[in-house]
N, C-alpha and C positions, 0 to 999 in steps of 0.2 A: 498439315502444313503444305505450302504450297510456294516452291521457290521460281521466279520467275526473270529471264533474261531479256532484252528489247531486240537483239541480233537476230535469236534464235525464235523466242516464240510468238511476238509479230509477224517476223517474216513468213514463218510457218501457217498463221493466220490466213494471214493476207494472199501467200501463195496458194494455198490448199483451204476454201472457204468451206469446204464441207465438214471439216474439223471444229470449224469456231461454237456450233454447238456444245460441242465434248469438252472443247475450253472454261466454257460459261461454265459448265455444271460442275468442275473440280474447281473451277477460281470462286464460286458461290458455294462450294460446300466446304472450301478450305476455313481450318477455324482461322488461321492466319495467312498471309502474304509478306513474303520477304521478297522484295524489290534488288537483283543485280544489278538493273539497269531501270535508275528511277525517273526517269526520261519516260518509257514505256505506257508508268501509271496515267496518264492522261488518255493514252491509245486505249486502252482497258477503260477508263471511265466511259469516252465516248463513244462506245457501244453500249452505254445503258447499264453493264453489269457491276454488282454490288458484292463486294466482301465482308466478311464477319468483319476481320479486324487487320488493319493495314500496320505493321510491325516497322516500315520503313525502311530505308537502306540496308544493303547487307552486300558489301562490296568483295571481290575478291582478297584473300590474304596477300599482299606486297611484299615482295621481298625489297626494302628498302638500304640503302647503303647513308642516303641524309648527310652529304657535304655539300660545302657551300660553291659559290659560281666563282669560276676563276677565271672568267672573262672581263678584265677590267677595263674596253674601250671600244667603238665602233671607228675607230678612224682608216680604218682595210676592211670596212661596210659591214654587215648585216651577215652573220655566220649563222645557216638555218644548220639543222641536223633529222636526219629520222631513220628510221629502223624495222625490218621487214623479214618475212621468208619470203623471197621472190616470187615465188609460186603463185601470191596472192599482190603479185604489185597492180592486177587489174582492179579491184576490191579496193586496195590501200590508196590508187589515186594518182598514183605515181606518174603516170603520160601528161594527164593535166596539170599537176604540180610544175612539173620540167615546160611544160606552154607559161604555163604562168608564171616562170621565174623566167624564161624569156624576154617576156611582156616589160615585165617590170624593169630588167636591164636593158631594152631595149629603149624604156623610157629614162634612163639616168639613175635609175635604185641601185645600188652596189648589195646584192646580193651572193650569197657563195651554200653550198650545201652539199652536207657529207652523208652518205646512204650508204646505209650499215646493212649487214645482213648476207648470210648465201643463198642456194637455192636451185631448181634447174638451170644448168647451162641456156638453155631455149630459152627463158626467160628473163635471165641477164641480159644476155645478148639484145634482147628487144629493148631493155631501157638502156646499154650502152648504145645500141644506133639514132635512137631517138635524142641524144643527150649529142650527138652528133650531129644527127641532122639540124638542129637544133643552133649548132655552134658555142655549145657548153663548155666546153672541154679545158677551159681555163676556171671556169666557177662550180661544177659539181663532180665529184669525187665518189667513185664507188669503192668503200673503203675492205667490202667483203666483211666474212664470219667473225668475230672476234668474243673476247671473255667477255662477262658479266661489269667486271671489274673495267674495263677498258673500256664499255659502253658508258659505264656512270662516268667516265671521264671526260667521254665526249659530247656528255650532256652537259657538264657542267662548265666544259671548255665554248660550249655554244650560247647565240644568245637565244634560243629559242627551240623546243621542239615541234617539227610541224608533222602530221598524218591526217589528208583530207580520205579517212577510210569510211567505207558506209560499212551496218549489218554488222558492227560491232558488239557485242553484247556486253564486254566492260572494256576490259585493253590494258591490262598492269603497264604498260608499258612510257603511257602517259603520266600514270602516277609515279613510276620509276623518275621520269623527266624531272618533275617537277620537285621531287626526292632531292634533287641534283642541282638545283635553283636554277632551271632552265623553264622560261613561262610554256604554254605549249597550242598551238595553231589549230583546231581540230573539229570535228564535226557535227552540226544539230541534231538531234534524238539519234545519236548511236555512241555505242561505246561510255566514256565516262560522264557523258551531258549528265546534269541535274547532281554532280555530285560538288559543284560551285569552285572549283579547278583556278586557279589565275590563268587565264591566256584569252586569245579569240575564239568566237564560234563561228564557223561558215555553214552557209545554208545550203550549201551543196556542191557536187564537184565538179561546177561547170564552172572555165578557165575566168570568167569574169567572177566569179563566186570567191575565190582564191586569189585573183589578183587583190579583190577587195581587202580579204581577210588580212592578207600581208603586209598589203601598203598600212591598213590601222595600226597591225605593230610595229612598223617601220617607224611611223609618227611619234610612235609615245612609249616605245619600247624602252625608256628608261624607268617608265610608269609599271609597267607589266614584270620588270624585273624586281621593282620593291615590292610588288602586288604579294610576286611568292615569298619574297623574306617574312612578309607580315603572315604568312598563310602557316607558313612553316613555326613561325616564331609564336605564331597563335594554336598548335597545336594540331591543325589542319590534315596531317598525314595521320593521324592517331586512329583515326577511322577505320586507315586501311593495313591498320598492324592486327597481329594473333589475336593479341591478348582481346583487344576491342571486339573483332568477328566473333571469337568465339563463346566471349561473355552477352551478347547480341545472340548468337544460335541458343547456347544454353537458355538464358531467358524463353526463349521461345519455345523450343522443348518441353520448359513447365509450363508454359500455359497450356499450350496444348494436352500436356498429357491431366491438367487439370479441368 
């Protein structure tokens, strides 16, 4: 068996090419492949290599809490949210997010966004100056550490969750979002791509990339908000509960051991 992440083991590829050998001959000799990040399977196709037998998805288990949005209006604008250990707010996107919610208020978007999370002091510090320099200090909000519980609320108090992170390998964090009926903002081939999510895809985290992303659900964001009821109400999270993963692993299990 042969489980495989798009964060970790593309990047790993791609960084260290003297490996991709070693890859090919376990990803060709696994009897199966379980896909964490099913985005990936394409990067694997097009190097030529072939698997026995593609098992498909197999998502991290979610700790899901599943209430509904208690955001009933946009008329005090556009409430983004996201969530972080600082340490990695360079990865997570964060400088160019804070450019691009600029941009956007700059142009008349009434945007506002709450950034969750703790982390080193040295690292705070850089996205509180930036959010400064910037002229933010009326629209985003460094909300710091808080419970599990307080998070889901502030997902479900937002209209949207946004993380433009690369080198994601899955990301509960989006599926938490969405758990919350909060659509979610996020990134091509990383993290939870290919698992059909309601929200926007951006194609990268260059500030035009993000402005773009935004302004689509600034437009239609009444659209992306029924997106998740129907996602939720059609069963959509069920994927990424216990019971699902680990009846998906067991299956696997026997074939392989057959």
């Amino acid at each position: 068996m042969c489980l495989l992440g798009g964060g970790s083991d593309t990047a790993t590829i791609k960084r260290l090419s003297d490996l991709s050998s070693k890859y090919k001959e376990v990803y060709e000799a696994a009897s199966l492949v379980l896909w964490v990040s099913p985005w990936a399977k394409a990067f694997f196709q097009s190097k030529g290599w072939v698997c026995q037998r593609d098992i498909g998805q197999f998502p991290n288990i979610c700790n899901l809490k599943q209430q509904k949005s208690t955001r009933s209006g946009f008329q005090d604008g556009i409430k983004l949210v996201t969530a972080l250990s600082f340490h990695q707010y360079e990865r997570k996107g964060i400088l160019p997010l804070l450019e691009a919610l600029s941009k956007l208020r700059g142009s008349g978007v009434e945007l506002m966004l709450d950034i969750f999370g703790g982390g080193p002091d040295q690292c705070v510090a850089i996205v509180k100056q930036k959010v400064g320099q910037l002229g933010l200090e009326d629209a985003v909000q460094l909300k710091g550490q808080v419970s599990q519980d307080a998070l889901f609320d502030a997902y479900s108090a937002a209209d949207a969750f946004v993380m433009p992170a690369v080198n994601e390998t899955f990301g509960m964090v989006y599926v938490e979002a969405v758990s919350c009926g909060a659509p979610i903002i996020y990134m091509r081939e990383t993290g939870v791509d290919g698992y059909d999510l309601p929200g926007v895809v951006l194609n990268s985290q260059a500030i035009a990339s993000i402005v773009e992303g935004v302004e689509a659900f600034c437009e239609n964001h009444q659209a992306y908000k029924a997106a998740v009821d129907d996602y939720v109400s059609q069963g959509g999270l069920e994927k990424f509960k216990k019971k699902y993963v680990c009846h998906v692993y067991m299956e696997a299990v026997k074939h392989a051991l057959n």
